[in-house]
C-alpha positions in Angstrom: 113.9 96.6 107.8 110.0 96.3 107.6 108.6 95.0 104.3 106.0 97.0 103.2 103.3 95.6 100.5 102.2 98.2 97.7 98.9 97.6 96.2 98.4 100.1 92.9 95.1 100.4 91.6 95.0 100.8 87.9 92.6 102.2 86.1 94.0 101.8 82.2 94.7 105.1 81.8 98.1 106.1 80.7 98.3 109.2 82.4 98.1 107.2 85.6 100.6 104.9 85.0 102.5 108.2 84.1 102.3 109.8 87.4 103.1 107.0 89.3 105.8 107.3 87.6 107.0 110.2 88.0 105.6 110.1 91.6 108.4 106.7 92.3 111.1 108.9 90.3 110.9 112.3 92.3 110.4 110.9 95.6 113.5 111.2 98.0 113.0 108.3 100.2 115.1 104.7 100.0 113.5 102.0 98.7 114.7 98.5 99.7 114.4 95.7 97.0 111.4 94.4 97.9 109.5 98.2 97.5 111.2 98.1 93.8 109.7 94.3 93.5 106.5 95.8 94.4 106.0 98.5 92.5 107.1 96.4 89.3 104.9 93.6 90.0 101.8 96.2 90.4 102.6 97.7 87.6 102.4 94.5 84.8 99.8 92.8 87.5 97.8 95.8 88.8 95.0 94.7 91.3 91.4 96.1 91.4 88.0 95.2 92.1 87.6 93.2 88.3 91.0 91.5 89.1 90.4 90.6 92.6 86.9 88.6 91.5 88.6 87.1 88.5 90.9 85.2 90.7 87.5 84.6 93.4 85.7 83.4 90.3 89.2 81.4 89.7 89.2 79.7 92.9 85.9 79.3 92.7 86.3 77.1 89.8 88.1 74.8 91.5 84.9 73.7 93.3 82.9 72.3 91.0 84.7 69.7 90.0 86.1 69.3 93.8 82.2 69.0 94.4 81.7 66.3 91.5 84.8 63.9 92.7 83.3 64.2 96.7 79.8 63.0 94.8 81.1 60.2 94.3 81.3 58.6 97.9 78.2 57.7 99.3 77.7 59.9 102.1 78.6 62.9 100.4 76.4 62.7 96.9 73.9 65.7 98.1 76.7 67.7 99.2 79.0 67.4 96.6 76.1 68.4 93.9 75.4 70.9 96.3 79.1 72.3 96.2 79.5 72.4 92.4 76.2 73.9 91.9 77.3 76.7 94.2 80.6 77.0 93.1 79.4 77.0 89.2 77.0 79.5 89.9 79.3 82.2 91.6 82.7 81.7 89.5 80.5 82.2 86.8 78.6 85.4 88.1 82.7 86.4 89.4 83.4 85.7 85.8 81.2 87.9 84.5 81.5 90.6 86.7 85.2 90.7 85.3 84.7 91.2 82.1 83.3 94.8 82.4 87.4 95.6 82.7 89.1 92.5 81.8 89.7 91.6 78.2 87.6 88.1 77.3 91.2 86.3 76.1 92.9 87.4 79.1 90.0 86.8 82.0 88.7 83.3 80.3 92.7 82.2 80.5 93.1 83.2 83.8 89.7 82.0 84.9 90.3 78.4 83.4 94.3 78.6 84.5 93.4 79.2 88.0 91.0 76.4 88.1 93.1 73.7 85.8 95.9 74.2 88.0 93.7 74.4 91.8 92.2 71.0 90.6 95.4 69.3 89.3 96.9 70.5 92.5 93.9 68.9 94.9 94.1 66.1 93.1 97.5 64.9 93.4 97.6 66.0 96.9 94.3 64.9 98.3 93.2 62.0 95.5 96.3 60.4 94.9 96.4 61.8 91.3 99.6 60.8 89.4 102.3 62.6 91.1 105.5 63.0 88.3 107.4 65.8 86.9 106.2 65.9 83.3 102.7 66.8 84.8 104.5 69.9 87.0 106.3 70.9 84.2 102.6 71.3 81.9 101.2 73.5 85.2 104.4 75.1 84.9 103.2 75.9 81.0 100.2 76.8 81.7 101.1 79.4 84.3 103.8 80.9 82.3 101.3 81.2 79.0 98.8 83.1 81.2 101.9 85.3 82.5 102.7 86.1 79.1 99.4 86.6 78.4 98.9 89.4 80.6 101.9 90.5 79.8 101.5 91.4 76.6 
């Protein structure tokens, strides 16, 4: 059976979430658990244009600091300047762009999630970062808080 990935655009608007609603209800067809995933998870996590450059601007944020660490060695102080200035410059630009449809609590927690957790990530991995569970389990906190956030 094919797995089929549903994006579903939403605008705010409670009519829309209505008739996608009654659109899932009326239809005929059989939907495998992973359509019923997907429509649930598009409908508390909806994805459009302001979400899609909130999680850019996210990532994004990861390469500043990534930038400042590579300063560091010798052969790489221009270009790690160079990296975080970039990267500075267009999360923040993503950022903002957000915020036309993105509530400030709920885009600057993303925004700073996304990065805290890319960083901590790169730098267990790649720098040798302390590696031990009570560090997971505080990413694990801080990805559940932004979950709720949105949630709510």
């Amino acid at each position: 059976m094919p797995i089929r990935l549903v994006l579903i655009c939403h605008n705010g608007n409670a009519s829309h979430n209505r008739r996608l609603n009654q659109a899932w209800e009326k239809s005929s067809a059989h939907y495998s658990i992973f359509d019923i995933l997907t429509f649930s998870i598009s409908t508390y996590f909806p994805l459009n244009i302001y979400w899609l450059s909130l999680l850019l601007a996210g990532c994004l944020e990861i390469g500043w600091p990534l930038g400042l660490k590579l300063a560091e060695l010798p052969n790489m102080k221009i270009w790690g300047i160079v990296l975080a200035l970039i990267s500075m410059t267009l999360s923040g630009l993503l950022l903002w762009f957000s915020l036309k449809e993105i509530p400030i609590g709920t885009a600057y927690a993303v925004w700073t999630s996304i990065g805290a957790v890319g960083t901590f990530t790169i730098g267990v991995l790649v720098f040798g970062d302390p590696n031990i569970p009570l560090r997971w389990l505080g990413v694990a906190f801080i990805l559940l808080g932004v979950i709720l956030l949105k949630m709510g």
